[in-house]
MMTF fields as JSON, N, C-alpha, C and O atoms, coordinates in Angstrom:
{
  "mmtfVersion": "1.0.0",
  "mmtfProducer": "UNKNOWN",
  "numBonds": 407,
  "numAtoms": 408,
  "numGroups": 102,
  "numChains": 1,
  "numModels": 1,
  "chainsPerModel": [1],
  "groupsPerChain": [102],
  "chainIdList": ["A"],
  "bondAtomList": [4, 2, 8, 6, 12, 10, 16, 14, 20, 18, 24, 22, 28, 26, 32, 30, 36, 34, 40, 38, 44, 42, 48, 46, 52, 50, 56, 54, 60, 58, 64, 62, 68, 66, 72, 70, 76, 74, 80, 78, 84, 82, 88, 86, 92, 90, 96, 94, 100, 98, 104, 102, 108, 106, 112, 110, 116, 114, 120, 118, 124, 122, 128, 126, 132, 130, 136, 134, 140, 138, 144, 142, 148, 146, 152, 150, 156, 154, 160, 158, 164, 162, 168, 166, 172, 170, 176, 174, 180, 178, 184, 182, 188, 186, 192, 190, 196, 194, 200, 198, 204, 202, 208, 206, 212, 210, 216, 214, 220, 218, 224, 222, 228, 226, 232, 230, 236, 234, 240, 238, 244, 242, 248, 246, 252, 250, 256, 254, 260, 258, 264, 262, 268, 266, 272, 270, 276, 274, 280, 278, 284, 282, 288, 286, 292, 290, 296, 294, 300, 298, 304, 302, 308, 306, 312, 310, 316, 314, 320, 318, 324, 322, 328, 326, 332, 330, 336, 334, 340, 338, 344, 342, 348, 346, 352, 350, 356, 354, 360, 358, 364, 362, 368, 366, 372, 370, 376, 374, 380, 378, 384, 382, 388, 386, 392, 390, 396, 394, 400, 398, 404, 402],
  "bondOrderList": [1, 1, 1, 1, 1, 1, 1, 1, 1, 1, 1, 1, 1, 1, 1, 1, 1, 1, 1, 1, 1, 1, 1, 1, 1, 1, 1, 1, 1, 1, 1, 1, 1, 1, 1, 1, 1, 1, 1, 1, 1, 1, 1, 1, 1, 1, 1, 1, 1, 1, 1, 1, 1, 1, 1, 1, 1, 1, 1, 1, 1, 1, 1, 1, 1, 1, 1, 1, 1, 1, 1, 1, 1, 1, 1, 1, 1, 1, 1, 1, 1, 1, 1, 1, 1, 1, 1, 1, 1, 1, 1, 1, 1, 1, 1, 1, 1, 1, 1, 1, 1],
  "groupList": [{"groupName": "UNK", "atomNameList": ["N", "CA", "C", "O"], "elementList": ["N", "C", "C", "O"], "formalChargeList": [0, 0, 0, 0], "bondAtomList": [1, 0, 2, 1, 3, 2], "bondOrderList": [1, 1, 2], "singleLetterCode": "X", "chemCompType": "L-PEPTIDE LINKING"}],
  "groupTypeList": [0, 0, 0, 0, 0, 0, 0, 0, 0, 0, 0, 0, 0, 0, 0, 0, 0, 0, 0, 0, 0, 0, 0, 0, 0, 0, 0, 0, 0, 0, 0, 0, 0, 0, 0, 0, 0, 0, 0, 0, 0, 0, 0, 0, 0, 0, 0, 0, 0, 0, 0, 0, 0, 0, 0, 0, 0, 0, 0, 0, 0, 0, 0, 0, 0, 0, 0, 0, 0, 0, 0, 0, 0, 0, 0, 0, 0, 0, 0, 0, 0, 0, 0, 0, 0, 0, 0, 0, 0, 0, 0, 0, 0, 0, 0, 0, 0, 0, 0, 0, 0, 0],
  "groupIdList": [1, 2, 3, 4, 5, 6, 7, 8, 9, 10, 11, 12, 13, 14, 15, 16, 17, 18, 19, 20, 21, 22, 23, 24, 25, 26, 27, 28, 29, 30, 31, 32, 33, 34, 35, 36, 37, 38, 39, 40, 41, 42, 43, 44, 45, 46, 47, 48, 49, 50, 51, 52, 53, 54, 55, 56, 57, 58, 59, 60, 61, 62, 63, 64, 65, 66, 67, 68, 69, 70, 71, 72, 73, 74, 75, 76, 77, 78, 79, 80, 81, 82, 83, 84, 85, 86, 87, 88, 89, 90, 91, 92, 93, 94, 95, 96, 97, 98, 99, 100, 101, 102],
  "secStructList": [7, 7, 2, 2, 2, 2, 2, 2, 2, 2, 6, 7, 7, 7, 7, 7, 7, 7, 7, 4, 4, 4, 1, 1, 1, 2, 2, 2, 2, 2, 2, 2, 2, 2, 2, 2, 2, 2, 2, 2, 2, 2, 2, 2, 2, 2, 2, 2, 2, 2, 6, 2, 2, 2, 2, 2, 2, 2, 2, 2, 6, 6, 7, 2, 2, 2, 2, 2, 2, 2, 2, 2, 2, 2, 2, 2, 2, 2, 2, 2, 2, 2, 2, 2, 2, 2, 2, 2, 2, 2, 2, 2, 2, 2, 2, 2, 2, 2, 1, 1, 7, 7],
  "xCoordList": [18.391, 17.158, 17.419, 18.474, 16.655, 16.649, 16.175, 15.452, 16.988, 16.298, 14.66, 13.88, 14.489, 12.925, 11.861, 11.042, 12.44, 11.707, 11.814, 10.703, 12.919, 13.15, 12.049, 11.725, 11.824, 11.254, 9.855, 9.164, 9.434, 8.202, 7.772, 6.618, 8.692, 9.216, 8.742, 7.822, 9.172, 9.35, 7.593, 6.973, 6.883, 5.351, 4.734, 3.673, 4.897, 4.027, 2.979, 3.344, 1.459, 0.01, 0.245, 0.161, 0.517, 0.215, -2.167, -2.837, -2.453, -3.563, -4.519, -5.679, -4.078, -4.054, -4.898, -4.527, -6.09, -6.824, -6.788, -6.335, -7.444, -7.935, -9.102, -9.851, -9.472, -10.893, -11.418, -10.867, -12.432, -12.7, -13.428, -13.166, -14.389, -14.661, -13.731, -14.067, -12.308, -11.615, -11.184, -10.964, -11.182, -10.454, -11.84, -12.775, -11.763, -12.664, -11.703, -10.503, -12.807, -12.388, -11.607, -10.627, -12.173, -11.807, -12.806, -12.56, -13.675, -14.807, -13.771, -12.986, -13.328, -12.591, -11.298, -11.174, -10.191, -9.527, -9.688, -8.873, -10.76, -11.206, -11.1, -10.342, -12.439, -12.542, -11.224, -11.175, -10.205, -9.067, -8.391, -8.28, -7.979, -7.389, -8.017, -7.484, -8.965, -9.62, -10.051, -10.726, -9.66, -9.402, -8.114, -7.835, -7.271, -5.547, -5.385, -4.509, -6.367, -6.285, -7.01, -6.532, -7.979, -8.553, -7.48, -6.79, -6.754, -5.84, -4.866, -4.259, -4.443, -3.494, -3.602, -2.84, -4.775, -5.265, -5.236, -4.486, -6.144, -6.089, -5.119, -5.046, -3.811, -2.531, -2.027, -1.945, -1.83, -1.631, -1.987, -1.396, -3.534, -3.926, -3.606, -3.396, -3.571, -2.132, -1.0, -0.664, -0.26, 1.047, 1.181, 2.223, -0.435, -0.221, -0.858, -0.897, -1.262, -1.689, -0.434, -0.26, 0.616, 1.854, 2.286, 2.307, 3.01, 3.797, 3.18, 3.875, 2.406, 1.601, 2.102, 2.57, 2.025, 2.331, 4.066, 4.341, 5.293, 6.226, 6.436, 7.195, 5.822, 6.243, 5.913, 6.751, 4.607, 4.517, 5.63, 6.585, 5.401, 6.194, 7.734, 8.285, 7.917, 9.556, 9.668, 10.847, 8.811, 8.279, 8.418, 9.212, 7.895, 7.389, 8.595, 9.045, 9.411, 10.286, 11.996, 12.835, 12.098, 13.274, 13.691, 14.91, 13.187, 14.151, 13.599, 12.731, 14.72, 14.619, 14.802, 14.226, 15.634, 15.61, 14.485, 14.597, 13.283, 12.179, 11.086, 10.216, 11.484, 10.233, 10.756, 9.839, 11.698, 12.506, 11.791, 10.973, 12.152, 11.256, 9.607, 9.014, 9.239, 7.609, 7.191, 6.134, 7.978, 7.637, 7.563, 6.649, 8.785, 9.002, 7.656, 7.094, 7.162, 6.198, 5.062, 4.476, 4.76, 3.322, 3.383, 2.371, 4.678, 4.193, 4.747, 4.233, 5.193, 5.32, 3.555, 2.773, 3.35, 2.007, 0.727, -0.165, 0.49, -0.183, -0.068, -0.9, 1.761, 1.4, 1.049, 0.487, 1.47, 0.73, -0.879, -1.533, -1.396, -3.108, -3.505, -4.63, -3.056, -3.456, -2.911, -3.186, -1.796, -1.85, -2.546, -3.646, -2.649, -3.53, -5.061, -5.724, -5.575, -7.006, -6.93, -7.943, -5.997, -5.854, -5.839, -6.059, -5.501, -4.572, -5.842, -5.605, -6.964, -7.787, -7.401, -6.881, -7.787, -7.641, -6.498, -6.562, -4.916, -3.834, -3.87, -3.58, -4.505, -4.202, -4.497, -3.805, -6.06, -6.752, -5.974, -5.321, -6.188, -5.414, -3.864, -3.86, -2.949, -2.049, -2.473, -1.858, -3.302, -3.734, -4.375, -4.141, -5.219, -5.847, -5.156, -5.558, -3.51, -2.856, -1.996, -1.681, -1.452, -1.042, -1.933, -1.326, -3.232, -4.069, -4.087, -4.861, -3.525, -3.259, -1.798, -1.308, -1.266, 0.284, 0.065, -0.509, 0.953, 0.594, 2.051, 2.408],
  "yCoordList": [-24.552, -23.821, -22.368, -21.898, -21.576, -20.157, -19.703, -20.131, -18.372, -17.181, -17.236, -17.605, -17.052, -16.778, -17.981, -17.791, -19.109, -20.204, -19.757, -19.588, -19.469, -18.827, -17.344, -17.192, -16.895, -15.845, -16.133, -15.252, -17.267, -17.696, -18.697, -18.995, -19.051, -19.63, -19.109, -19.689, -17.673, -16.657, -16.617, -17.002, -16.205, -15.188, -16.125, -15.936, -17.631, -18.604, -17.982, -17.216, -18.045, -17.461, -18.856, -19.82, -19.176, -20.218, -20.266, -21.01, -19.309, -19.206, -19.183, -19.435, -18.843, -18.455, -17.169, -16.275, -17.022, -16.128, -16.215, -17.146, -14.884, -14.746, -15.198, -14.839, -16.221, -17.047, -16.436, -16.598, -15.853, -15.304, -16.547, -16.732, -17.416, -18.615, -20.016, -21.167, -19.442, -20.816, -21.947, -23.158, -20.81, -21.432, -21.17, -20.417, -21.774, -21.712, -20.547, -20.439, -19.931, -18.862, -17.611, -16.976, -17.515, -15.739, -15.071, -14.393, -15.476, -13.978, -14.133, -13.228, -14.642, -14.724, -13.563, -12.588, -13.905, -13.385, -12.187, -11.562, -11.516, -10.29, -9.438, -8.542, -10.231, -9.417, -9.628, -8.984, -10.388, -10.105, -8.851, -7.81, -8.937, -7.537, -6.556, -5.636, -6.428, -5.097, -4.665, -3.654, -5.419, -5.299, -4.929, -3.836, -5.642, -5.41, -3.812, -3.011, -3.595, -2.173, -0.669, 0.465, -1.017, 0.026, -0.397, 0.622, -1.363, -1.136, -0.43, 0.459, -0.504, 0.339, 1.857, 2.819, 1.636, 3.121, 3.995, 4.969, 3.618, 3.925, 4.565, 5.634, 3.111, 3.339, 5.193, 6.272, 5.0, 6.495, 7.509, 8.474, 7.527, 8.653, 8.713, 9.811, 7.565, 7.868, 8.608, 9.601, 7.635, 8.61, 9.673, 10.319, 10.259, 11.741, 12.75, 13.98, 11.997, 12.976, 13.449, 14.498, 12.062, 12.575, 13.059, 14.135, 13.362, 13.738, 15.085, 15.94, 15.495, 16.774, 17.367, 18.503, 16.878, 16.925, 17.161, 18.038, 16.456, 16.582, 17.739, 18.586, 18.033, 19.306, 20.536, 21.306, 20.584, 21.639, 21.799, 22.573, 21.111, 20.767, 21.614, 22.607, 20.739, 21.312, 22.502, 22.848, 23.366, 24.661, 25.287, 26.226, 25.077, 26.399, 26.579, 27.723, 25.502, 24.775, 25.352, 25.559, 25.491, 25.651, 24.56, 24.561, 23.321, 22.083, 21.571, 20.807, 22.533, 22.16, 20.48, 19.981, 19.754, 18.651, 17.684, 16.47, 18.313, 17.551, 18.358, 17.818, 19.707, 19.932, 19.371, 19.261, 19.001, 18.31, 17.09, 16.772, 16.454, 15.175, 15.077, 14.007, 15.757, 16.291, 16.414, 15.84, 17.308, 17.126, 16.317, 16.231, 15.294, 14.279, 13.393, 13.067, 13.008, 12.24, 11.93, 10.91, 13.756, 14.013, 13.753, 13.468, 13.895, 13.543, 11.563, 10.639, 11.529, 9.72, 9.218, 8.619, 9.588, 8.807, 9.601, 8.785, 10.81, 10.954, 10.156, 9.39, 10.556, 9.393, 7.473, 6.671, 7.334, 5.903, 6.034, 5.22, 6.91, 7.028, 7.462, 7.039, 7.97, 8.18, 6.842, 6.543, 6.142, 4.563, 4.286, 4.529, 3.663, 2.672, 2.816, 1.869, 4.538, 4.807, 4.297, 3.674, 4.413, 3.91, 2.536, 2.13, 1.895, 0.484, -0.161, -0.264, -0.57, -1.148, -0.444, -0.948, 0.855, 1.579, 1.337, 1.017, 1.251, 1.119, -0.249, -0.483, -1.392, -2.714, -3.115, -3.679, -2.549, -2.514, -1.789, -2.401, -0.76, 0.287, -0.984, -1.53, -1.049, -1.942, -3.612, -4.208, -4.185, -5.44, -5.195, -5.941, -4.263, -3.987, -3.315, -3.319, -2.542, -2.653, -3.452, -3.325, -4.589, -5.664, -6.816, -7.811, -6.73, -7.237, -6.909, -7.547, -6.247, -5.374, -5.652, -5.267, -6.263, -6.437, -7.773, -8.664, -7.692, -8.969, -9.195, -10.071],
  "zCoordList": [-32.226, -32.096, -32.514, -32.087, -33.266, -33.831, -32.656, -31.756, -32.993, -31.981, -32.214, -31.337, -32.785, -33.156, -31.955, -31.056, -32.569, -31.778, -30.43, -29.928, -29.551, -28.437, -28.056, -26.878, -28.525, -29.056, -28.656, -28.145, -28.858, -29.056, -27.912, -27.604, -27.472, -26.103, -25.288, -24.712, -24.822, -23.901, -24.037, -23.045, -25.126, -25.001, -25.0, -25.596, -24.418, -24.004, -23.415, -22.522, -23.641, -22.514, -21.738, -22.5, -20.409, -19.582, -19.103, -18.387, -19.811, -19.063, -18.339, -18.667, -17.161, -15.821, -15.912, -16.673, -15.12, -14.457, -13.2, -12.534, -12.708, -11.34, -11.469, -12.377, -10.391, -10.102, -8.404, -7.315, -8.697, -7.493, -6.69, -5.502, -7.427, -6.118, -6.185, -5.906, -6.706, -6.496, -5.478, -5.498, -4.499, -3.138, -1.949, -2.223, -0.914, 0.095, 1.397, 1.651, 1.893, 2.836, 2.086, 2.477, 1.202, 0.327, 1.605, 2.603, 1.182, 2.084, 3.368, 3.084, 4.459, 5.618, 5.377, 6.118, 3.988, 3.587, 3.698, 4.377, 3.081, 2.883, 4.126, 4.499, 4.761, 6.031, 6.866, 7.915, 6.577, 7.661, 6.988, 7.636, 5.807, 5.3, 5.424, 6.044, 5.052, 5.853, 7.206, 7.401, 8.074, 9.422, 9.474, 9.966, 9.054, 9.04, 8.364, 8.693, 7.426, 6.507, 7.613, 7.589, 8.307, 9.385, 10.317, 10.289, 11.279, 12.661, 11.613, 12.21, 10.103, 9.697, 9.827, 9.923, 9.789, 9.487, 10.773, 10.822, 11.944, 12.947, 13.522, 14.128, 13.02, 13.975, 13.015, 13.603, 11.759, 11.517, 11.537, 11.051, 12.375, 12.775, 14.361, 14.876, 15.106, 16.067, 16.114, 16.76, 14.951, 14.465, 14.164, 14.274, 13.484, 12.894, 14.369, 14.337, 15.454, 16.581, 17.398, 18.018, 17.163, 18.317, 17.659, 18.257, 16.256, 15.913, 15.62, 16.17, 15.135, 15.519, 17.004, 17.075, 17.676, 19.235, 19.418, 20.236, 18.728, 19.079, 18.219, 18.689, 16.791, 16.316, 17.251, 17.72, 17.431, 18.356, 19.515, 19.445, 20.371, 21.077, 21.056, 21.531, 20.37, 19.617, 19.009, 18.935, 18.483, 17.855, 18.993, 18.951, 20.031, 21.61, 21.972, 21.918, 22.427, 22.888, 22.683, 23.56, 21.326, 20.31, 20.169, 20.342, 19.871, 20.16, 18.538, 18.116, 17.891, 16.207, 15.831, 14.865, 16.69, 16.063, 16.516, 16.348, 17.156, 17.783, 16.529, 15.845, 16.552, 15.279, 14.141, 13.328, 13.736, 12.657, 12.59, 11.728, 13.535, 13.631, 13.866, 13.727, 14.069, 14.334, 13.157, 12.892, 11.931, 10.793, 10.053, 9.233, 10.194, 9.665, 9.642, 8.596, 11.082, 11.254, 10.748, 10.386, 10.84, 10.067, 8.353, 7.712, 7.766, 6.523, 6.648, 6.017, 7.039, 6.971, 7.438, 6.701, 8.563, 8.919, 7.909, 7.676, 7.357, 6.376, 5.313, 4.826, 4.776, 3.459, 3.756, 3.009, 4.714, 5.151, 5.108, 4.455, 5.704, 5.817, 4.148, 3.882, 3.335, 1.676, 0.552, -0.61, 1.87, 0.793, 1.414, 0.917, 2.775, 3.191, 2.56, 2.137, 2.596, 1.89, 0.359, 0.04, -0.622, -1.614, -2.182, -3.323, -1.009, -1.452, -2.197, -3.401, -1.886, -3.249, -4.585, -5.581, -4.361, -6.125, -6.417, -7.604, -5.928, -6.368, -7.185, -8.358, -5.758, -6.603, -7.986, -8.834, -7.995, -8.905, -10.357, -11.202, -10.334, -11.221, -11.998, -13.101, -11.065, -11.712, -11.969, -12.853, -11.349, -11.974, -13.037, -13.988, -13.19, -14.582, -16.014, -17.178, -15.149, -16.133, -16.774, -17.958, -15.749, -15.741, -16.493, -16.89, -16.688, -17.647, -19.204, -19.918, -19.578, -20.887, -21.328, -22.39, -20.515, -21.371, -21.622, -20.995, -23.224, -24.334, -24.596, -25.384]
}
């Protein structure tokens, strides 16, 4: 067998789409992830109230390795609350670029 044939092998289209009424209980699907996507959310505006709280805290305090970690928090549970707000546009954005490669 030539490289080439191999070649040609590999860029098989199996053609495969996404079928949005393929399967039964999508709408169920949905609404569980976006339930699962707000308790995500929630919980990091939790995370971003204590840790707000241990920075201060640790700031009044002098207890640098508590504002250390106080800081830490607030940007971990922010950047969780700007994916979690994202996560449709992200998916989207790369499935649709993932639609474009040939």
């Amino acid at each position: 067998m030539y490289l080439a044939d191999k070649v040609v092998q590999l860029a098989y289209d199996p053609g495969i789409k996404p079928n949005e009424g393929g399967l039964p209980g999508l709408a169920v699907l949905k609404q569980v992830m976006g339930s699962i996507n707000l308790f995500g959310i929630v919980a990091a505006v939790g995370a971003l109230a204590v840790s707000a709280g241990v920075w201060a805290w640790g700031h009044h305090s002098g207890g640098h390795q508590a504002e250390a970690n106080g800081k830490k928090g607030v940007l971990v549970s922010a950047g969780a609350a700007l994916l979690l707000g994202a996560a449709n546009g992200v998916v989207a954005f790369f499935s649709t670029l993932g639609t474009q490669v040939h």
